[in-house]
PQR file with spaces between the fields and no chain letter, atoms N, CA, C, O and H, PARSE charges and radii, in Angstrom:
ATOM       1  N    UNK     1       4.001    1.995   12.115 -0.4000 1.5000
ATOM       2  CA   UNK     1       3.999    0.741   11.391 -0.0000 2.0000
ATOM       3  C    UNK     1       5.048   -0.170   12.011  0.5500 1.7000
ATOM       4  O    UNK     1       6.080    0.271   12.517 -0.5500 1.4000
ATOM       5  N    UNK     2       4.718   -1.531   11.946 -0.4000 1.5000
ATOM       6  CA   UNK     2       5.296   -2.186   12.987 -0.0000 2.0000
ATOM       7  C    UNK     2       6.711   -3.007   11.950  0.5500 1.7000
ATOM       8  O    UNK     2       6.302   -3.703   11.021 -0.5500 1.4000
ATOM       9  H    UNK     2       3.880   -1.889   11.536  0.4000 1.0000
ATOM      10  N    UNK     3       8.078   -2.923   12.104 -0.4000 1.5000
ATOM      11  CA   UNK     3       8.794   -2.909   10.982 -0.0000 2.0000
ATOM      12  C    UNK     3       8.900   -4.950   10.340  0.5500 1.7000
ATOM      13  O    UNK     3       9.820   -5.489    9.725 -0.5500 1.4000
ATOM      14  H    UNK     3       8.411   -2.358   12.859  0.4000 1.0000
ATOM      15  N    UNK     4       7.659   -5.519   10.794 -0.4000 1.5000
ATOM      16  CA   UNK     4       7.961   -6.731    9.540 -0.0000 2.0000
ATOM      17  C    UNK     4       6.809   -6.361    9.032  0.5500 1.7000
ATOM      18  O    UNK     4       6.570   -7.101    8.078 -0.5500 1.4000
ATOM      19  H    UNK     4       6.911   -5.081   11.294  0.4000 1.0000
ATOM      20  N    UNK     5       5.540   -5.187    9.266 -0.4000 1.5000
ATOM      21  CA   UNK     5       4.848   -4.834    8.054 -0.0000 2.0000
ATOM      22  C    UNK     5       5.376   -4.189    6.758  0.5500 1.7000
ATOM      23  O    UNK     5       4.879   -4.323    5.640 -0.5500 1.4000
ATOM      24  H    UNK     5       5.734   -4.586   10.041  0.4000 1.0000
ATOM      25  N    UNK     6       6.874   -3.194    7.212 -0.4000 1.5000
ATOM      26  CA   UNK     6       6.966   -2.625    6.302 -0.0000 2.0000
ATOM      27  C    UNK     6       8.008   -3.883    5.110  0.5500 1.7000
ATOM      28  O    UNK     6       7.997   -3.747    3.887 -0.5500 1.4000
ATOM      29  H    UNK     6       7.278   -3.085    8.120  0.4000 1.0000
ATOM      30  N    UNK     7       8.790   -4.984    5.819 -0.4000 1.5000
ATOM      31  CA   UNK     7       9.129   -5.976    4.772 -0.0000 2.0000
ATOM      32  C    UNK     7       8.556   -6.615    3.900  0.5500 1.7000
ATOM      33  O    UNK     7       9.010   -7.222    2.930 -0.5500 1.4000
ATOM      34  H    UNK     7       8.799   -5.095    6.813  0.4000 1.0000
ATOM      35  N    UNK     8       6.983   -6.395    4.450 -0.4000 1.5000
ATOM      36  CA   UNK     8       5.729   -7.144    3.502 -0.0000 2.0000
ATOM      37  C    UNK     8       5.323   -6.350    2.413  0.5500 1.7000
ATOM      38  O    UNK     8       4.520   -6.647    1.528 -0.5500 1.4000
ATOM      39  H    UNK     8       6.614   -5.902    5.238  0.4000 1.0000
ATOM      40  N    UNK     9       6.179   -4.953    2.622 -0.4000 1.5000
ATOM      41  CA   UNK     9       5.786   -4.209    1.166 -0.0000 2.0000
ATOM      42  C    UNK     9       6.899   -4.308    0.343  0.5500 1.7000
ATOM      43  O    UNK     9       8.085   -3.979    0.375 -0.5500 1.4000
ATOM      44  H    UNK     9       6.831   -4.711    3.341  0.4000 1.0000
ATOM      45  N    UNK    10       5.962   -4.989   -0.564 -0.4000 1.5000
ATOM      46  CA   UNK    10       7.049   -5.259   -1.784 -0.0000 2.0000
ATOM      47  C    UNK    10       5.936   -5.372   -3.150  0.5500 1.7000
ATOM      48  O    UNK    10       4.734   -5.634   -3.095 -0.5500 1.4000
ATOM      49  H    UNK    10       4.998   -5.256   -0.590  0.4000 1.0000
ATOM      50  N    UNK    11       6.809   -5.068   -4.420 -0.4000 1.5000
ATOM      51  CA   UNK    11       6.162   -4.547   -5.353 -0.0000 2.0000
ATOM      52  C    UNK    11       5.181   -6.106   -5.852  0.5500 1.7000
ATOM      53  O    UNK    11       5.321   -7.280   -5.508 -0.5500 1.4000
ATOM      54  H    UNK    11       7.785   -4.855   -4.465  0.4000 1.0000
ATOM      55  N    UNK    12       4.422   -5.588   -6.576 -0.4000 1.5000
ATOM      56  CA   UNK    12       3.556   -7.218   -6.810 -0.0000 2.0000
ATOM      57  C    UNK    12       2.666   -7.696   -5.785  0.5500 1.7000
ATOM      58  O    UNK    12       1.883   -8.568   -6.160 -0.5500 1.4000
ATOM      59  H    UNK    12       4.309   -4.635   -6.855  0.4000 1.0000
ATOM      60  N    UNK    13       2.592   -7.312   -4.504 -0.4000 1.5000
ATOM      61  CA   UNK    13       1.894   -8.063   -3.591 -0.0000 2.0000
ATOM      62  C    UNK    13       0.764   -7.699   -3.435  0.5500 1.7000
ATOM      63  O    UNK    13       0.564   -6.501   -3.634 -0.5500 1.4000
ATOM      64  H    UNK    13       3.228   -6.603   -4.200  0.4000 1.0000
ATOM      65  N    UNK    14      -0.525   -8.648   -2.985 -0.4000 1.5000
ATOM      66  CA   UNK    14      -1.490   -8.049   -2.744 -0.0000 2.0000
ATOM      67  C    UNK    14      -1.872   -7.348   -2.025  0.5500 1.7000
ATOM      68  O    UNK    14      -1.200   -7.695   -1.054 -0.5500 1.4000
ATOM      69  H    UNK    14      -0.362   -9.622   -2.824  0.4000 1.0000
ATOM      70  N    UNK    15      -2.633   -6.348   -1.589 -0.4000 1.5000
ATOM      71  CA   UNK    15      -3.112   -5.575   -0.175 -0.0000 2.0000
ATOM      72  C    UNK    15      -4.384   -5.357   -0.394  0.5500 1.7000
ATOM      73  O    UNK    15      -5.055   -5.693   -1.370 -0.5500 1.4000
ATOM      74  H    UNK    15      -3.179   -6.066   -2.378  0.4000 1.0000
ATOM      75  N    UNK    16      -4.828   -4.531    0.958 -0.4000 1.5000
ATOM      76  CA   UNK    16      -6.262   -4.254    1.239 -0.0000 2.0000
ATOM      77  C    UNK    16      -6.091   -3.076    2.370  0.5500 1.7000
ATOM      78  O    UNK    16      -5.712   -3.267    3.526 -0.5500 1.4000
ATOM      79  H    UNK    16      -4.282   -4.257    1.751  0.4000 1.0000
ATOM      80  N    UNK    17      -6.418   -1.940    1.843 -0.4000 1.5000
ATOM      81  CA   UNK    17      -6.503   -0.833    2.487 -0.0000 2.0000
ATOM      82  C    UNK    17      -7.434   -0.830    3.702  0.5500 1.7000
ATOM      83  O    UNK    17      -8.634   -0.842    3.427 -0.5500 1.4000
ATOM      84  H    UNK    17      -6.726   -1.785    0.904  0.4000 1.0000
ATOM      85  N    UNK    18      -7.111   -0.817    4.940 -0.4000 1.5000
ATOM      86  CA   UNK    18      -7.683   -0.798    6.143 -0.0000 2.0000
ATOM      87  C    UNK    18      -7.940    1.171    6.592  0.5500 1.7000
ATOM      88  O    UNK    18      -8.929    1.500    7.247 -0.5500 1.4000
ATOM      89  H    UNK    18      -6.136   -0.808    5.163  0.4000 1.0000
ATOM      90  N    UNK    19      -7.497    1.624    6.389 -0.4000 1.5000
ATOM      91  CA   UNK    19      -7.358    2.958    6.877 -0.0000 2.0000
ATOM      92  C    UNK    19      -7.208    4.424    5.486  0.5500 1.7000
ATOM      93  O    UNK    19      -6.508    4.325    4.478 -0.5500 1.4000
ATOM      94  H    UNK    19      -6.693    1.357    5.857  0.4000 1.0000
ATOM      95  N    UNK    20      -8.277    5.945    5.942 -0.4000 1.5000
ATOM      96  CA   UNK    20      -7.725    6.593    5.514 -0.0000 2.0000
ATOM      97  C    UNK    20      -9.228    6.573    4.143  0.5500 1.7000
ATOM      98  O    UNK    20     -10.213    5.838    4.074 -0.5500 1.4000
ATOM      99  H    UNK    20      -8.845    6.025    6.761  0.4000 1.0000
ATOM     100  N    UNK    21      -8.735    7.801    3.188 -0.4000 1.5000
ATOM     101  CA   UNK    21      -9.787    7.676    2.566 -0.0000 2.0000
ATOM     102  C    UNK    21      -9.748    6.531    1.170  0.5500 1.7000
ATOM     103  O    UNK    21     -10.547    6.835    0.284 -0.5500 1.4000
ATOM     104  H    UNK    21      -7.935    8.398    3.245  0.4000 1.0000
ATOM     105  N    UNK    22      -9.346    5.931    1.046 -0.4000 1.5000
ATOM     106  CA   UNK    22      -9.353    4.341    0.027 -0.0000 2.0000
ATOM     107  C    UNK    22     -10.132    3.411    1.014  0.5500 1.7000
ATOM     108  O    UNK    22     -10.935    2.635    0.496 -0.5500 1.4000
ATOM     109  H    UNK    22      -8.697    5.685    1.766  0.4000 1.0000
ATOM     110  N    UNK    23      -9.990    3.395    2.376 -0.4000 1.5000
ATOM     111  CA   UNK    23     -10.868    2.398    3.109 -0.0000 2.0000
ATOM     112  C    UNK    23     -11.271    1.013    2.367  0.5500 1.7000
ATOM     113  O    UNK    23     -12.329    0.991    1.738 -0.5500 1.4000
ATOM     114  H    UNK    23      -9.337    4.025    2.796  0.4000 1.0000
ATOM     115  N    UNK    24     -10.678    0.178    2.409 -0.4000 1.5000
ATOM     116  CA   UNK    24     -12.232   -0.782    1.640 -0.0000 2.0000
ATOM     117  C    UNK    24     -11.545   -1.728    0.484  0.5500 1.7000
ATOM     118  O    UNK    24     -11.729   -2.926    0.269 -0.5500 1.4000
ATOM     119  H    UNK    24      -9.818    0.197    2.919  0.4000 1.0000
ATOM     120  N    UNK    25     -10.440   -0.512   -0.383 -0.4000 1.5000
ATOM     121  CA   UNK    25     -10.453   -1.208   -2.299 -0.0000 2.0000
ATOM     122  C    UNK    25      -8.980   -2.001   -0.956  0.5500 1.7000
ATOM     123  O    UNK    25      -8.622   -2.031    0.221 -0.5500 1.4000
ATOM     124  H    UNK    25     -10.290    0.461   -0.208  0.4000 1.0000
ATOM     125  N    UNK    26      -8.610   -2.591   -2.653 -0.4000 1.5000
ATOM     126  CA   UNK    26      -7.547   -3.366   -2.571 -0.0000 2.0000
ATOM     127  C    UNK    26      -6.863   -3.684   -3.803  0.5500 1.7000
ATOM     128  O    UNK    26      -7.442   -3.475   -4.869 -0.5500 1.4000
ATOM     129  H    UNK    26      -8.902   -2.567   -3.610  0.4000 1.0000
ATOM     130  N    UNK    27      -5.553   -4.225   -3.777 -0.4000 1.5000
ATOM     131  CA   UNK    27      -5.288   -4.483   -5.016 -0.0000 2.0000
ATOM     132  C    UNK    27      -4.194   -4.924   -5.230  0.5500 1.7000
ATOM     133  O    UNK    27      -4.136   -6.136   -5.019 -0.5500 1.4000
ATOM     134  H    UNK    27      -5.082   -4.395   -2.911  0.4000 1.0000
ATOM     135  N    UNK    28      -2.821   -4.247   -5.730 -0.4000 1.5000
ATOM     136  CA   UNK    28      -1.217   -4.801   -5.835 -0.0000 2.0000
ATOM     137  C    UNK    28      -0.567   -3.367   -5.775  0.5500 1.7000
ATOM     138  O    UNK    28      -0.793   -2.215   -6.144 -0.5500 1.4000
ATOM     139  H    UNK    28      -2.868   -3.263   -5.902  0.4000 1.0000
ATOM     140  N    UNK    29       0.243   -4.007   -5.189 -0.4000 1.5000
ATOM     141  CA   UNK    29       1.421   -2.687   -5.055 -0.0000 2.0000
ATOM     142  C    UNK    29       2.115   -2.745   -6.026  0.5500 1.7000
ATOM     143  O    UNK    29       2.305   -3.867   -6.494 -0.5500 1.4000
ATOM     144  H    UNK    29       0.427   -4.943   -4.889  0.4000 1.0000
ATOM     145  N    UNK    30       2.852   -1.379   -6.794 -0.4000 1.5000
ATOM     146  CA   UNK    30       3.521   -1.280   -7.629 -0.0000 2.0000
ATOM     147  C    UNK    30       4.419   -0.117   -7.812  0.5500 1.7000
ATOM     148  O    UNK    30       5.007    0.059   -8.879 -0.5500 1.4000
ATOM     149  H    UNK    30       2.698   -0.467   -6.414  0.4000 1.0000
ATOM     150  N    UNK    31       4.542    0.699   -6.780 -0.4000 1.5000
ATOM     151  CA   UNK    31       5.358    1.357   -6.942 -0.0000 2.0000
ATOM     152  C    UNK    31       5.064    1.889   -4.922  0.5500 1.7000
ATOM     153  O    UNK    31       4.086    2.184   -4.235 -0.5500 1.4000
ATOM     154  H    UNK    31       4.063    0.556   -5.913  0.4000 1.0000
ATOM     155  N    UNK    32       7.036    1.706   -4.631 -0.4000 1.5000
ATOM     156  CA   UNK    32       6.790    2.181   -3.148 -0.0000 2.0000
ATOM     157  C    UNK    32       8.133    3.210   -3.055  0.5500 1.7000
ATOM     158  O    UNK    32       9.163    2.823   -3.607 -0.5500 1.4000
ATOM     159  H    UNK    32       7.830    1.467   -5.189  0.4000 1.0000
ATOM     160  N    UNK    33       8.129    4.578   -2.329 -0.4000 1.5000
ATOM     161  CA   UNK    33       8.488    5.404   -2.178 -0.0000 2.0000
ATOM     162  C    UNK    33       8.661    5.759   -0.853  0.5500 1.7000
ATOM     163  O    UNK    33       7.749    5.360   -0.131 -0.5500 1.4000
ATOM     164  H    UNK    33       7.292    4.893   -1.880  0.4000 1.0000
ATOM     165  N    UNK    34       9.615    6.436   -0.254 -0.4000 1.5000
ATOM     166  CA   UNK    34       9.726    6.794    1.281 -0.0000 2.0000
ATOM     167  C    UNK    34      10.008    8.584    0.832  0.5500 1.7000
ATOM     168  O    UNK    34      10.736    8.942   -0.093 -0.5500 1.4000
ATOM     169  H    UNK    34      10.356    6.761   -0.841  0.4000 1.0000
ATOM     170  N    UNK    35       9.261    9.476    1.715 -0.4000 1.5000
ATOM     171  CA   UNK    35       9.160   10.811    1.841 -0.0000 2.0000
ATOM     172  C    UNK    35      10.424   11.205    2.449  0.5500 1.7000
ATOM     173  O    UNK    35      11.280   10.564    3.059 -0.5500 1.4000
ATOM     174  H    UNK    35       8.669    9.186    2.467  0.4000 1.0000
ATOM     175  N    UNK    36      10.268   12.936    1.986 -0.4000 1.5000
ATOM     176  CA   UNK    36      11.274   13.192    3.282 -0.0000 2.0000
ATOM     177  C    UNK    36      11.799   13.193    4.428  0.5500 1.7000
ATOM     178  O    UNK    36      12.933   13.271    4.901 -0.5500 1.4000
ATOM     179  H    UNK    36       9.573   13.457    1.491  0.4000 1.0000
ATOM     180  N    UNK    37      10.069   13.024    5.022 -0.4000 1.5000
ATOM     181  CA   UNK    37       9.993   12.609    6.173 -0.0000 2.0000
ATOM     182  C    UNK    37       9.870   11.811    6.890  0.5500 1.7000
ATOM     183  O    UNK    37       9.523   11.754    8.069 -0.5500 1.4000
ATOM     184  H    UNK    37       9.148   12.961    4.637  0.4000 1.0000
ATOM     185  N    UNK    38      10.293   10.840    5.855 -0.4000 1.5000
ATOM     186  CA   UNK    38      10.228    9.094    6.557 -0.0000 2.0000
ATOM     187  C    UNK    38       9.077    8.758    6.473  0.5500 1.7000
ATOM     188  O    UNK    38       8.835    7.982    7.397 -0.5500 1.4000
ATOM     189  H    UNK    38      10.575   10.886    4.897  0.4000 1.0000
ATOM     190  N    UNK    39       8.127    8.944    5.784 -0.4000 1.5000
ATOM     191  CA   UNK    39       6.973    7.951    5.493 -0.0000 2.0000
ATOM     192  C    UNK    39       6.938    7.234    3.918  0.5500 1.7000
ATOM     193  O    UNK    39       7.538    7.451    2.865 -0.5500 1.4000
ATOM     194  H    UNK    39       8.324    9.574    5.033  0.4000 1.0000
ATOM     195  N    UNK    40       5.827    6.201    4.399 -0.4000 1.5000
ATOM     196  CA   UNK    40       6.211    5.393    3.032 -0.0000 2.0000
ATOM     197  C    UNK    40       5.208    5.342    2.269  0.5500 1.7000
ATOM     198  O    UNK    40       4.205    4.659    2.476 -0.5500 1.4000
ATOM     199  H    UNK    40       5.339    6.025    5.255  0.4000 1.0000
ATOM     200  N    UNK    41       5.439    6.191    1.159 -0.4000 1.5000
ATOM     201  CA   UNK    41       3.873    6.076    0.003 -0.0000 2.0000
ATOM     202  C    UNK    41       4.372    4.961   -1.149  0.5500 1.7000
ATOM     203  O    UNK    41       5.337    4.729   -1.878 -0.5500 1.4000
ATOM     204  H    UNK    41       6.254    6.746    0.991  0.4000 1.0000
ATOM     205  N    UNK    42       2.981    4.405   -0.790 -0.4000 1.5000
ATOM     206  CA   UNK    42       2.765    3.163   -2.437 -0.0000 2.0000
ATOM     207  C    UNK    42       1.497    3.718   -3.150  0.5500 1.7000
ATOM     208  O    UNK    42       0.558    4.418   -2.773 -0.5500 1.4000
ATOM     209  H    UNK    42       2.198    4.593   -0.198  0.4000 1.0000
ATOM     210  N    UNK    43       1.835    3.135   -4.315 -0.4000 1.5000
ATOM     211  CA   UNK    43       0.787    3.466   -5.562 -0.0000 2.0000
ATOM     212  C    UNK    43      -0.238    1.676   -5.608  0.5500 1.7000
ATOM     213  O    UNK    43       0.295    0.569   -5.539 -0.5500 1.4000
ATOM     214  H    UNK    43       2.598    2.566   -4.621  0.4000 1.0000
ATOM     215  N    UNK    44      -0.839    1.788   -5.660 -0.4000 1.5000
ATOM     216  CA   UNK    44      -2.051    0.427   -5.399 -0.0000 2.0000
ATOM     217  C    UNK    44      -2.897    0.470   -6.992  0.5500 1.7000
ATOM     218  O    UNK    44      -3.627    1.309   -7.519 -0.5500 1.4000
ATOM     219  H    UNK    44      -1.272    2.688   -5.716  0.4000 1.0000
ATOM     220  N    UNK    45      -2.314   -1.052   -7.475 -0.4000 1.5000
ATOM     221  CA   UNK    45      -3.454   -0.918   -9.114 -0.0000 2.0000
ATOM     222  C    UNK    45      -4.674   -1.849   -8.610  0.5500 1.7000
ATOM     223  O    UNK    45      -4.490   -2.934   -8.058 -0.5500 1.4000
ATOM     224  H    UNK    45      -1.721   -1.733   -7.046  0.4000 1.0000
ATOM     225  N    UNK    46      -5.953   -1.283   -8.871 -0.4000 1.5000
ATOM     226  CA   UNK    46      -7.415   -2.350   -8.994 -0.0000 2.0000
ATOM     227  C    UNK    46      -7.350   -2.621   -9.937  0.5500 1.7000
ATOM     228  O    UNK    46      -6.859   -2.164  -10.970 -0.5500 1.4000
ATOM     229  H    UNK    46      -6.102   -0.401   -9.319  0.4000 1.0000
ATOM     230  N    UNK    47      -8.175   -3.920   -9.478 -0.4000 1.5000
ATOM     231  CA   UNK    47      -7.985   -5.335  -11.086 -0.0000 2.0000
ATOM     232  C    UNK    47      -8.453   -4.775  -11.656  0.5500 1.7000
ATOM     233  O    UNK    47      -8.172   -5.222  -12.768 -0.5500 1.4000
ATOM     234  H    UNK    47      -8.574   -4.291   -8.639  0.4000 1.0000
ATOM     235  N    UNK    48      -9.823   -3.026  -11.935 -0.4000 1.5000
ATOM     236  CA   UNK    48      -9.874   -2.994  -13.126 -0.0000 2.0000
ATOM     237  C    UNK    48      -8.916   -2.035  -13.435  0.5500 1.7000
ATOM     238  O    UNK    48      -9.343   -1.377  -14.384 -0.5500 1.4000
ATOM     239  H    UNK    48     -10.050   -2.663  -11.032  0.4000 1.0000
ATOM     240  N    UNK    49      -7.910   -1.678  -13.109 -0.4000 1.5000
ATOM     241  CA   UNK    49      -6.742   -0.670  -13.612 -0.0000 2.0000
ATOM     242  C    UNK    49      -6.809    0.896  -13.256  0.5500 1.7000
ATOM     243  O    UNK    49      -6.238    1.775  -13.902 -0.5500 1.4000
ATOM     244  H    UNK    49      -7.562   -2.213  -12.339  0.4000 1.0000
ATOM     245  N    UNK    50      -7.686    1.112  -12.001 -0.4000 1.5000
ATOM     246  CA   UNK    50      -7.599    2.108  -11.532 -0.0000 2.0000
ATOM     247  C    UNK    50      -6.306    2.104  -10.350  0.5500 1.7000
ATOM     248  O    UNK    50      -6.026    1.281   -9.479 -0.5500 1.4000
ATOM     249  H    UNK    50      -8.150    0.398  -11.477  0.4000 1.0000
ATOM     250  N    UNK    51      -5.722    3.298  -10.712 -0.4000 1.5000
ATOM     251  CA   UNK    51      -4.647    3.522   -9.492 -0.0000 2.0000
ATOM     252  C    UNK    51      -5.026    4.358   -8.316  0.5500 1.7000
ATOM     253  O    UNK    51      -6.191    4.754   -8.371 -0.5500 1.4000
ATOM     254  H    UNK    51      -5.949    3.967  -11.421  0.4000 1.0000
ATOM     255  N    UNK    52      -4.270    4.773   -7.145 -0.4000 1.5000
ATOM     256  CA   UNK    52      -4.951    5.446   -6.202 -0.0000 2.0000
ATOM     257  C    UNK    52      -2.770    5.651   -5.288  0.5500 1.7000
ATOM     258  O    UNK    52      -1.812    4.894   -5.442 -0.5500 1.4000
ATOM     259  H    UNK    52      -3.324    4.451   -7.100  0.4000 1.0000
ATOM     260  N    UNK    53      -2.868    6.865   -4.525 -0.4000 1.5000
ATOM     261  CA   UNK    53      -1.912    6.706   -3.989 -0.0000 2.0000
ATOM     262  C    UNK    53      -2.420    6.434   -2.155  0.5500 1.7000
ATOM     263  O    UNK    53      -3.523    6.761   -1.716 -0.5500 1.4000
ATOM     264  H    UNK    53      -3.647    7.480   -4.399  0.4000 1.0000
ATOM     265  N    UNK    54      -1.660    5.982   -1.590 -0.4000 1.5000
ATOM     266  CA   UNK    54      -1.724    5.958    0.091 -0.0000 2.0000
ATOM     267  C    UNK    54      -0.553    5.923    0.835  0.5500 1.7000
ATOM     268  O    UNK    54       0.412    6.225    0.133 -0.5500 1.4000
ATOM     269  H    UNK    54      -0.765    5.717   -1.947  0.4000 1.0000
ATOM     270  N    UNK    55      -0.349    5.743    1.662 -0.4000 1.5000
ATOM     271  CA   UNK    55       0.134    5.807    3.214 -0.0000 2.0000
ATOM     272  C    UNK    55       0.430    4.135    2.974  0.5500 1.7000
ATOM     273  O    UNK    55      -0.376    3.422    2.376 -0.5500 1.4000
ATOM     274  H    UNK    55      -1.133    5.497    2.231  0.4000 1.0000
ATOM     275  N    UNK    56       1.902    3.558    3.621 -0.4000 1.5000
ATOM     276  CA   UNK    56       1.859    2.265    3.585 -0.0000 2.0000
ATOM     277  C    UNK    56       1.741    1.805    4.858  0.5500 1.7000
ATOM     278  O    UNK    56       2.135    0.674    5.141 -0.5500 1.4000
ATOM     279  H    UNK    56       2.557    4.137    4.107  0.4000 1.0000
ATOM     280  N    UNK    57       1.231    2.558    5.697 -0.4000 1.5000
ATOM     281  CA   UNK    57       0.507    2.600    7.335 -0.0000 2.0000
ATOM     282  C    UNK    57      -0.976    2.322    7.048  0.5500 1.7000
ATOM     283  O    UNK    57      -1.675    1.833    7.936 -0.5500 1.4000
ATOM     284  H    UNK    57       0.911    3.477    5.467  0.4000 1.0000
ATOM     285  N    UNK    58      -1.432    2.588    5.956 -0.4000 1.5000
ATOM     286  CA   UNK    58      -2.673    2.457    5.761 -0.0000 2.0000
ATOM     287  C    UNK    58      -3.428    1.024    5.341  0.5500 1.7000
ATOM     288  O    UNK    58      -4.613    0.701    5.419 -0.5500 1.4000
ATOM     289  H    UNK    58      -0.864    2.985    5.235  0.4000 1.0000
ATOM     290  N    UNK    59      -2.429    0.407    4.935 -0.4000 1.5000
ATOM     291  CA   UNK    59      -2.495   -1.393    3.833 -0.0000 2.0000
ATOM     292  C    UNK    59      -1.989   -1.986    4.901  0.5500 1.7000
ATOM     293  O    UNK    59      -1.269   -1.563    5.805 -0.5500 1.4000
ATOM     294  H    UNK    59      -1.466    0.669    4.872  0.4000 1.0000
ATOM     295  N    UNK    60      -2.642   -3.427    4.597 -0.4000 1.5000
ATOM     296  CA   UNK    60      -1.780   -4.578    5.021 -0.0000 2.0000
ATOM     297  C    UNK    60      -2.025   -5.867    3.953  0.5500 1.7000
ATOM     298  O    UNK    60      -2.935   -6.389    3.307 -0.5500 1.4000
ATOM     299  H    UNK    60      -3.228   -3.771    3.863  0.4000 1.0000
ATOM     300  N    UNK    61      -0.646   -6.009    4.205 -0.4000 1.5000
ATOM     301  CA   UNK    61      -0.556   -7.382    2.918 -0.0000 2.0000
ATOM     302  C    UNK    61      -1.339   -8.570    3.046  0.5500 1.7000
ATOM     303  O    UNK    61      -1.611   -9.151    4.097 -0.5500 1.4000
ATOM     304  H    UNK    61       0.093   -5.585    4.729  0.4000 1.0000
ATOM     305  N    UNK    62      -1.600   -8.810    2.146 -0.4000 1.5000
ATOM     306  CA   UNK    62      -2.723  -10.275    1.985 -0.0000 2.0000
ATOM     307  C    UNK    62      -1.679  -11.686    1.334  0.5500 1.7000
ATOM     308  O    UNK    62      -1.110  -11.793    0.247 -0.5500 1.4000
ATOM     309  H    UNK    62      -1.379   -8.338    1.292  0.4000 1.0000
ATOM     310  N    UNK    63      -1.719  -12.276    2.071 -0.4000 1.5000
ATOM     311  CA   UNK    63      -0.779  -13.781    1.970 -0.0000 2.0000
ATOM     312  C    UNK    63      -1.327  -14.599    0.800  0.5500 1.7000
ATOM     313  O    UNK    63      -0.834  -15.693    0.527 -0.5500 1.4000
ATOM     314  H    UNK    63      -2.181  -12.189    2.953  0.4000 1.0000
C-alpha cells in the first residue's frame, strides 16, 4: 500500500473494495486496526447496515 493511501483511511470515509473476497460492495469505514504484523484491518458498514471485515490494501477511498 502506497503510504498517502494509508492517510486516506480514516474513520467516516467512503470506500469501495477493489480486491479480495468483498470485491465490488462499498461503504464507510469505521473502525481501523493495524495487526501484529503490520497490516491494516478496517471494518466497512453498507448503507443497509451490513458490516464485513478486510485488508486496507484491499479499499480505496472515494473523494
Amino acid at each position: 500500500m502506497q503510504p498517502e493511501q494509508i492517510e486516506n483511511l480514516k474513520d467516516i470515509a467512503a470506500c469501495k473494495v477493489v480486491a479480495g473476497t468483498h470485491k465490488g460492495k462499498s461503504g464507510t469505514i469505521t473502525d481501523i486496526n493495524t495487526s501484529k504484523t503490520g497490516h491494516i484491518t478496517i471494518t466497512v458498514v453498507q448503507a443497509n447496515g451490513d458490516r464485513f471485515k478486510t485488508l486496507g490494501r484491499s479499499v480505496v477511498v472515494e473523494n
